[in-house]
N, C-alpha and C positions, 0 to 999 in steps of 0.2 A: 382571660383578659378582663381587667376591670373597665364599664364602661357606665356612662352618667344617661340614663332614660328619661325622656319626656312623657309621663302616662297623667292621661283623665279618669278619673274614676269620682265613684263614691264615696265618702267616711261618715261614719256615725260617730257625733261626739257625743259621749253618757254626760248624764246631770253632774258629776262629781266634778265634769272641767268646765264647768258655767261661769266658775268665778275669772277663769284665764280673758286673757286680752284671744279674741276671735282666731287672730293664725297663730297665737301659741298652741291652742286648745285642738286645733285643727292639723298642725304638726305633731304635737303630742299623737294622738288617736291616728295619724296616716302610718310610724315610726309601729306603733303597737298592730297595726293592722299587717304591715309588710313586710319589716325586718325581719331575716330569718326566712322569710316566704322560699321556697324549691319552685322551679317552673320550667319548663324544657325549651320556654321564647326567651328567656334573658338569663335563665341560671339561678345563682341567691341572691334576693336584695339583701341588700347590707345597713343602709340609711337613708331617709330622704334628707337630702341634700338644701333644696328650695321647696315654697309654693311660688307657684308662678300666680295661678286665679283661685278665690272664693267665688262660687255664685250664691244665691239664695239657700238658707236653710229649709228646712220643711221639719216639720213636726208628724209625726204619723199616726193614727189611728191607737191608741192602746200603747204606746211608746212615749217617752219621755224623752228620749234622745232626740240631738237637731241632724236631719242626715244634709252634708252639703256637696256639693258638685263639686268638684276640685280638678287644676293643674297643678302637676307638681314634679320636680325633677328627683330621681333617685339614683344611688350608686348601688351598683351590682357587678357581682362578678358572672363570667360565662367561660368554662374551660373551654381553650378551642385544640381541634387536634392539631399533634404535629408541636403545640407550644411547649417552649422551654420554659419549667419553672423550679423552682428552690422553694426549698422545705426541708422540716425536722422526721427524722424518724419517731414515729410514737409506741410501735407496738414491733417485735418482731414473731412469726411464728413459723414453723415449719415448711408449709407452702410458700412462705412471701415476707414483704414488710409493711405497711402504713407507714407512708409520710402525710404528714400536715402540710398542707401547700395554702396560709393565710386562712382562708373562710372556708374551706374546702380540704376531705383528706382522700388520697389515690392509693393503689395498692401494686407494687412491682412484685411483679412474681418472682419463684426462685431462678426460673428460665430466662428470667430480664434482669439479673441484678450486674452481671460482671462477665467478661469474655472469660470464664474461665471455670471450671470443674469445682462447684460451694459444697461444702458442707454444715449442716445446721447443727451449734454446738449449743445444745437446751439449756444445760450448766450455766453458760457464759450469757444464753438469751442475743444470740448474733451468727450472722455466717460468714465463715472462712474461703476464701481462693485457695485452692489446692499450690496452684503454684505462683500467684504473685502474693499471697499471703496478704493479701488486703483483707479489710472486716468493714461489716457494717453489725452497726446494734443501733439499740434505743439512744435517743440522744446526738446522732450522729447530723449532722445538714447535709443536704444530697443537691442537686442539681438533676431533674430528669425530665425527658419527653412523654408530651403526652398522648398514646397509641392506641385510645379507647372512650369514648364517652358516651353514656349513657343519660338520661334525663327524665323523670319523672315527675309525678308527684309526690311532693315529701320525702322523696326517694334517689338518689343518682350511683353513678357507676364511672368509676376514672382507671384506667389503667396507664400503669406508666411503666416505661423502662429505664435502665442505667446503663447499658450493655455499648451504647453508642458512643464515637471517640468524646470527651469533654465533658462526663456525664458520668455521675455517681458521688460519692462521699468528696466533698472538698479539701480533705485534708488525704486520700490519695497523689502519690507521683504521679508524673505522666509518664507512659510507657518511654524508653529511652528508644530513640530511633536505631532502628536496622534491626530491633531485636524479631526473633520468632512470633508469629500470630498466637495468641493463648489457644487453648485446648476451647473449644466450642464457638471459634470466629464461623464456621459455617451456619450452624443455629443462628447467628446473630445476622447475618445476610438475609434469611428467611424472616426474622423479627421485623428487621428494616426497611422490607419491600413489602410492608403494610398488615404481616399478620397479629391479628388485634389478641393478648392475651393479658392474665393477670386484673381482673375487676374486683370492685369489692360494691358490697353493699352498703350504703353509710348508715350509720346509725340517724 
């Protein structure tokens, strides 16, 4: 969920942004300091958005840079469980796949891709359903929930599934009603009723 934070903190502006107008120089240096930042209380910043306040600069002992006090609003995201999001497949392998989900990538395992019996075809770089002959590969946009998060520093952990009704490759049919349950609808009751699998470490 992307959401917009009010944080106070500190920024060093270096000598090289002296010539900027004050909150240019000041936004410049907040953007370099955050963007990008992992954190397990708000997720990844993405941009600062506003300054709200400058206080007083300081100059410090052996330093050249001004540090100033600052308000300032930023955009970040924070996966939350349970959320439905949409994403590109980027990578498939044997175990699983990477989707890209915006600022953030998650990892469905082979056990969460599809109510049905996959097999992993290296060749083609995509897994097959035995019997509704659905595929996913690279390139594909998926729709999936999210069944796992982890949060670090620098570091995070997303698992997601596809296996649940409305959920997987966009360019799949919907199952045609009154048909048969696919081969592994039981797995997918035990996935559903909270068991957390499929993480990935992000680069």
């Amino acid at each position: 969920m992307y959401k917009v934070l009010k944080i106070t903190d500190k920024v060093k502006v270096h000598p090289k942004m002296f010539g900027k107008d004050t909150e240019e120089a000041v936004r410049d240096s907040l953007d370099a300091q955050w963007a990008g930042t992992i954190d397990k209380r708000f997720g990844v910043a993405l941009a600062v958005t506003s300054v709200k306040n400058i206080g007083e600069g300081r100059i410090l002992p052996g330093d050249g840079s001004i540090h100033f006090p600052v308000e300032f609003e930023m955009l970040a995201y924070m996966p939350e469980l349970y959320e439905v999001v949409k994403g590109d497949v980027i990578d498939v392998t044997e175990f699983g796949v990477f989707v890209r989900m915006g600022p953030m990538d998650g990892m469905v395992h082979v056990s969460q891709l599809m109510n049905d019996f996959v097999s992993y075809d290296e060749k083609g770089m995509m897994f097959v359903g035995r019997e509704s002959k659905r595929t996913l590969k690279v390139g594909d946009t998926v729709k999936a929930r999210i069944i796992s998060v982890s949060m670090g520093f620098k570091q995070y952990k997303i698992g997601l599934t596809t296996r649940q009704p409305g959920l997987g490759n966009v360019d799949w049919k919907p199952a045609k009603e009154g048909a048969k349950p696919e081969a592994g609808d039981k797995r997918d009751r035990k996935a559903s009723s909270g068991k957390k699998t499929g993480k990935r470490l992000s680069d």
